[in-house]
N, C-alpha and C positions, 0 to 999 in steps of 0.2 A: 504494500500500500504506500503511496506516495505519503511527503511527511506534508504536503498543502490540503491533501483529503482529510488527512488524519486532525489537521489543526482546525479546520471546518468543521468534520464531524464531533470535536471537542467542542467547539465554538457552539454550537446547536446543543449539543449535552446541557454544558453552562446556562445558556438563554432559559432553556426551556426548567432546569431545575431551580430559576430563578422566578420563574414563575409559580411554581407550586404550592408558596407562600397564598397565592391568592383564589386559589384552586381548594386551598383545604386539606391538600396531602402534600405528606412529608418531600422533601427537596430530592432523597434517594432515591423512592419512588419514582418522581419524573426522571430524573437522570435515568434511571434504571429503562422506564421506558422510552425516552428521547434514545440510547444507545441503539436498544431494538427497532425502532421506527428509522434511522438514522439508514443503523447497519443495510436492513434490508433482506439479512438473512437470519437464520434460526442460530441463537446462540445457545451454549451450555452455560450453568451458575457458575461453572467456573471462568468460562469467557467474560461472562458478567464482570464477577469479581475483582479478575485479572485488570481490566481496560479500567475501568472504574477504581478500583483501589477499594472497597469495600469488602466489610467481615462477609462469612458465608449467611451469616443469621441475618444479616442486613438485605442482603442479595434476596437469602429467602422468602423473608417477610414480603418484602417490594414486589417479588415475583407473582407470590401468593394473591396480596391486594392485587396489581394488574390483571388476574385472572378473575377477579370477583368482578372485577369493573368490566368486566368483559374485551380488553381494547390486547390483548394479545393470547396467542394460542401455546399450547402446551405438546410437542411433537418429538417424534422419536425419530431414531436413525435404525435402517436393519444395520447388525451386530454390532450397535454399542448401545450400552445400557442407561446410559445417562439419558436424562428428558433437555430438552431443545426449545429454544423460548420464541416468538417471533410476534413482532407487533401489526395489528391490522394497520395495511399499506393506503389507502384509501380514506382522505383526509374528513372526507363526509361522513362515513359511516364512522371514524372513531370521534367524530364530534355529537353524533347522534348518539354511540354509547355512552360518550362522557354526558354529555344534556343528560340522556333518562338517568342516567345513575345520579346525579346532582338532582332528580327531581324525587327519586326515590329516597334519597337520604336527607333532604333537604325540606323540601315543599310540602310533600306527604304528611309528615310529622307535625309541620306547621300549621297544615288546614285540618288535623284531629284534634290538635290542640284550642285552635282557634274555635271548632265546633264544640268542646269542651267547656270553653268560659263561654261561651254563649248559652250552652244550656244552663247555666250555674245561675242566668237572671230572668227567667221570667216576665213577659212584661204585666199580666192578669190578673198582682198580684189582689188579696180580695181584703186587704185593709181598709177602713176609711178616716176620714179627718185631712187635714191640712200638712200633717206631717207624710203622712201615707202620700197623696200628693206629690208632694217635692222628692219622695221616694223613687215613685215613679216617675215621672219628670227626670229624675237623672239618673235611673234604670234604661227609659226609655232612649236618652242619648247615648249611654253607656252602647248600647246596643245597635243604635246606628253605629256608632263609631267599627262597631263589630264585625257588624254585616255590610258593612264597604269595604272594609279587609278580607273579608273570607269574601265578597264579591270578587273583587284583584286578584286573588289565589288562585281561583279557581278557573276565572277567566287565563291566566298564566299557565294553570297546569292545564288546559284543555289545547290552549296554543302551544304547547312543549310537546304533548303526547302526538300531537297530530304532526309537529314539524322532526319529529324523531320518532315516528315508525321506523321499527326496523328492517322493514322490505322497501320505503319509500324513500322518494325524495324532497321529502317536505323540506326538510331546513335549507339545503342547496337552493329551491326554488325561490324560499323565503328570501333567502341573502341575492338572488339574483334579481329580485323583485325591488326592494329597499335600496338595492344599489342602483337603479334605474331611477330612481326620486330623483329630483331636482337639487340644485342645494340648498339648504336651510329648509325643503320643505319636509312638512309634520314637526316641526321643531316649538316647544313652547314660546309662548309672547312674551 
């Protein structure tokens, strides 16, 4: 390997595990998977390792998690033992896996929860007097405020599931769509 690929494909390791901060997973993680995505071909944990300078447990961990998140596959070689890593090559569909798994681990939790303290106020409550009143009154706002969130939610999780099917091309279309805007247009006043 040339030593200008190799400072590149460091180069792109770097970026991208610089990124990971804002992504919510750990820095080796991305590196681990920038490597495979990079390389292009199916690595062993110890290539991993090796190129990256990390422990075996680190490697493994990272491996692990990339495989939950769906965005690399797990493959063998006939007569060697060892399992073989390789990151999905195709920059849509591992943006479609990263989307759902940030909605699954993210959004999900967010709009049970949000359905939770919603149920917890009632607005029918069956008190009466002046106090009962202003009870309600700032029940009832409590509860807008509620249901315009879990509204936003839900509208986001319906836009996410549809723009990341995993047989479709929703997000591609979407971003091809948004990029055809004008400039400044949809942009708030």
């Amino acid at each position: 390997m040339t030593a200008a690929l190799t400072k590149a494909q460091d180069q792109f390791i770097a970026v991208w595990g610089q990124m990971a901060g804002a992504w919510g997973i750990s820095r080796t993680m991305a590196e681990v998977h920038a490597l495979l995505f990079i390389v292009g071909e199916p690595m062993c944990t110890d290539e991993v390792m090796e190129r990256l300078q990390i422990s075996r447990g680190n490697a493994s961990m990272s491996l692990r998690a990339l495989l939950d998140w769906g965005i690399i596959e797990r493959s063998h070689k006939r007569g060697d033992r060892k399992e073989y890593f390789s990151a999905e090559q195709d920059v849509w569909a591992l943006f479609r896996a990263i989307v759902r798994e940030r909605i699954a681990r993210e959004v999900d939790p967010l709009l049970a929860s949000l359905y939770e303290i919603r149920d917890m106020t009632p607005a029918d409550r069956t008190r009466r007097g002046e106090a009962a009143e202003a009870d309600r009154e700032r029940i009832e706002a409590h509860n807008k405020r509620i249901d315009e969130m879990l509204e936003f939610f839900r509208v986001l999780e319906k836009l996410g599931h549809r723009f990341v099917s995993p047989s479709g091309r929703g997000l591609q279309l979407a971003a091809m769509l948004l990029g055809r805007l004008p400039e400044g247009a949809g942009e708030a006043r």
